[in-house]
C-alpha positions, 0 to 999 in steps of 0.5 A: 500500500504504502508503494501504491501511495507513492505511486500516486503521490509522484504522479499527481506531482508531475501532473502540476509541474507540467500544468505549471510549466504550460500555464508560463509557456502561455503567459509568455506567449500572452506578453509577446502578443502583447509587446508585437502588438504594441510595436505594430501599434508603434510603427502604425503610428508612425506610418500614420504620422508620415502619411500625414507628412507626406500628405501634408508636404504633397500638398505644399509641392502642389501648391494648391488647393483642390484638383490643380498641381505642378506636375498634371494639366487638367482639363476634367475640371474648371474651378477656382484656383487657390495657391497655398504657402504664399506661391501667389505672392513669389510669383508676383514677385518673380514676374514683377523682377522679370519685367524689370530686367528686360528693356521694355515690355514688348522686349519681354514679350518678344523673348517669350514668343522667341522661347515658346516658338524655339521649344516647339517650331510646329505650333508657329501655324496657329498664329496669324497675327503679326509677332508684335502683337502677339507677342503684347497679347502674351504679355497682357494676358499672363499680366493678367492672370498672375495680377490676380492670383491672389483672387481666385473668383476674379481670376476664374473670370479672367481664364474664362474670358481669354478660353472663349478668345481661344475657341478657335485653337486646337489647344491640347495637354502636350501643347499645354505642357510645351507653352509651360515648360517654356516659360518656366525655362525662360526664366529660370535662365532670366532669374537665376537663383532668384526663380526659387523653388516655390515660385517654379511650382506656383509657375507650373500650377497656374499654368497647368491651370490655365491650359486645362481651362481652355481645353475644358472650355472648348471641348465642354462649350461646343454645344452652345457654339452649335445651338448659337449657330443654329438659332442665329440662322434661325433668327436672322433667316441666314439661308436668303441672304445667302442665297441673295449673295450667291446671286449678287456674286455671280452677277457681278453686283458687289465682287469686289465686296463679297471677295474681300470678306473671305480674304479679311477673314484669312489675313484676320484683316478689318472687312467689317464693313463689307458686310453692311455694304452687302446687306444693304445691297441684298435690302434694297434687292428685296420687295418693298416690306413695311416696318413698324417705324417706317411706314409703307415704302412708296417708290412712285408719286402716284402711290404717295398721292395715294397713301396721303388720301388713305392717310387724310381719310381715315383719321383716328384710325389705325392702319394695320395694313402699313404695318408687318410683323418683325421677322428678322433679328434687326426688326424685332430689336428694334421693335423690342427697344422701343417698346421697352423704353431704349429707342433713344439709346442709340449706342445700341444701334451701334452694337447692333450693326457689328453683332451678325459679326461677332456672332458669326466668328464667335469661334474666330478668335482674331475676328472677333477680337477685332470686331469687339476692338472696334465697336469700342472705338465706335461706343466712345465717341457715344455722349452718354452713359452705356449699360450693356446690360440692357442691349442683353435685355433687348437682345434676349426677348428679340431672340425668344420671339424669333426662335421657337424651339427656344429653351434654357439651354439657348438662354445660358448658351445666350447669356454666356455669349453676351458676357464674354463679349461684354467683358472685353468690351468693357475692358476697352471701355474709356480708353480709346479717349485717353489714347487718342489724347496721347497720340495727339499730343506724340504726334504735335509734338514731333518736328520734322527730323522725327517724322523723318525717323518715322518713315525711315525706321517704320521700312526697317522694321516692316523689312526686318519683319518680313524680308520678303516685303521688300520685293514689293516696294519699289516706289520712289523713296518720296513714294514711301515717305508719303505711305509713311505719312499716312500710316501716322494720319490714318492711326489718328483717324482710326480714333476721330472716324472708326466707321469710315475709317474701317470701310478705308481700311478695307478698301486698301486691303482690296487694292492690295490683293489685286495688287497680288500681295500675300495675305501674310504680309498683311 
């Protein structure tokens, strides 16, 4: 007995031994879970607090807020830009010593135009306008857009407007990208050290910005440049006048007129005033049609005898028979701003007889740059207060009861239109009166040794320009200097007489392309 009892006794102690010694294999194996759990949470944490970093230092290389950055162009999106982490603010800074550094605006401009034309040759194509003024063009608008970095709401408005200028451009990422790099090139070889790494990046965004915003306006606006078209055609019954040109064309009537409208549209030269010519050609061509402010058209003096017999015997009476319904878009306007109280604002006529032709090269945007260039001209010689805003009233109710298909894609599509055609005449509101002054003042100032400056270097610099312009010169050296007088008188007259001067201008550029002058010299 007493062995079995050991027996027993041995047992059960090696029984608690072993549940001793698993009991401790388990705690040991608890305190590393424990401790691997701790060190994952550790090393999360770290992870976690460099994402934020990273997110953190992303967001200030970027620089800025939203869907814009450096390093992408999108076109997906058109929103605010907002720069961060004062990149607005060494941009400014950046461009401000730029132009100090160059010897004058137009010198900036020109290395600019040189810079982007070096980097990418095959995009020369897409200009047609003369360097020089291409060139300003780039000034201004980057002027523009970089002034106004630090309102993200006025400078949306100021890429929308320069989008709807650039229509008519096939803007596209690579060619985005082109433009960027090489500006930013251009200075970071200009500044130095003093383009800092900041200032690049706030460059780049902007830029990217820029880009994509026009593309996003072109491809997302063509709708409304197709529902402008059909309901313009709708509203001025653009197919008979058509047809009235055509057969005006082949008759002879009007040639010269009618060639010179294609050729102005190629050159991007001013025809402005070709059209009226041929409106009023085909109106008179028209059967007589009674207005609802010109009465009856009479042509013999039977008729008018007759119509003052109506007229004396029926007093008190209305004669409905001397009156038609408005059926074109300048007969219902002028209706409409009669009845709504503006038939004395005679300023409207004044946009009312340039609007066929913004409307129809709305996708043109050197056309209609000049259209809007000089219908201000026109308006400043108005004595009197201009609210563009009501030629838009006028307008709209005109084209609601001419259209009648018309719905709420016409009315923004409408009011889009007449927004960005009123900022940019509004841009140049005010100032044609002012330059004028200035030019009068350059010019009465100028005795006879700067005149003949002026006629020798205007030669040398149109040559210069063009070499190939000097084939074609080969009047007297007194011939010349009389071309050169007149250039200086004409550039006054443009400002005292826009409307005659116009229809000058145009007939010169006739001469010219009978004279067999390329349209590239123009």
């Amino acid at each position: 007995r007493c062995d079995f009892v050991a027996h027993l006794i041995s047992e059960a102690t090696m029984s608690l031994d072993e549940d001793a010694v698993d009991l401790e294999l388990e705690e040991d194996e608890v305190d590393d879970d424990e401790d691997e759990d701790e060190e994952n949470d550790e090393e999360f944490g770290v992870e976690e607090t460099a994402a934020e970093g990273g997110a953190n230092t992303s967001q200030e290389l970027a620089g800025a807020v939203g869907k814009y950055n450096a390093r992408e162009v999108n076109d997906q999106v058109f929103e605010e830009l907002v720069l961060v982490g004062g990149q607005a603010e060494e941009v400014q800074t950046v461009w401000k010593l730029y132009l100090s550094s160059a010897e004058s605006r137009e010198a900036a401009g020109e290395a600019i135009y040189a810079a982007l034309f070096d980097a990418a040759p095959s995009i020369q194509s897409l200009f047609k306008t003369p360097r020089a003024v291409m060139a300003m063009r780039f000034m201004n608008g980057l002027s523009q857009i970089i002034g106004s970095l630090d309102d993200p709401k006025a400078m949306k408005i100021i890429v929308e407007t320069l989008g709807f200028q650039h229509l008519d451009l096939e803007v596209t990422v690579p060619r985005v990208i082109i433009f960027r790099d090489a500006i930013i090139d251009l200075l970071a070889v200009e500044m130095g050290s003093r383009l800092t790494p900041k200032a690049r990046d706030g460059f780049a965004t902007f830029l990217n910005y820029v880009g994509g915003s026009y593309i996003y306006v072109r491809v997302k606006f063509s709708e409304r440049l197709k529902l402008l078209n059909s309901s313009w055609a709708t509203a001025t019954k653009k197919g008979m006048d058509e047809v009235a040109m055509a057969e005006a064309a082949e008759a002879g009537e009007d040639g010269e007129t009618v060639a010179y409208g294609d050729v102005a549209r190629s050159a991007g030269s001013a025809g402005f005033a070709a059209n009226d010519k041929v409106q009023d050609k085909i109106k008179k061509r028209k059967s007589s049609k009674n207005g609802w402010f010109n009465g009856k058209k009479s042509s013999t003096a039977a008729e008018k005898a007759e119509n003052a017999k109506e007229t004396s015997g029926s007093e008190g009476v209305n004669d409905f028979r001397n009156t038609s319904v408005p059926t074109t878009f300048n007969e219902m306007f002028m209706f409409n701003a009669a009845v709504m109280g503006f038939g004395s604002h005679t300023w409207m006529f004044e946009v009312l007889s340039s609007f066929d032709t913004i409307v129809s090269n709305v996708a043109n945007s050197y056309r209609l740059q000049e259209e809007c260039d000089v219908l201000s001209l026109r308006l400043a010689k108005y004595r009197g207060t201009i609210n563009l805003g009501e030629y838009k009233a006028v307008m709209l109710a005109s084209l609601r009861s001419l259209c009648k298909d018309w719905g709420s894609q016409h009315e923004i599509s409408w009011s889009w239109l007449w927004e960005n055609v009123e900022r940019m005449i509004q841009s140049l509101m005010g100032k044609p009166a002012a330059q004028e002054k200035a030019l009068s003042q350059l010019f009465n100032s100028m005795d006879e040794n700067a005149l003949g400056t002026i006629r020798r270097e205007v030669y040398a610099k149109f040559f210069a320009i063009a070499p190939a312009g000097q084939d074609y010169f080969k009047q007297s050296t007194t011939r010349l200097h009389f071309i050169a007088d007149r250039l200086v008188i004409m550039t006054m007259d443009i400002y005292k007489d826009p409307k005659r001067m116009v229809e000058d201008i145009s007939a010169l550029g006739l001469r010219h392309v009978g004279y067999g002058i390329p349209t590239d010299l123009f």
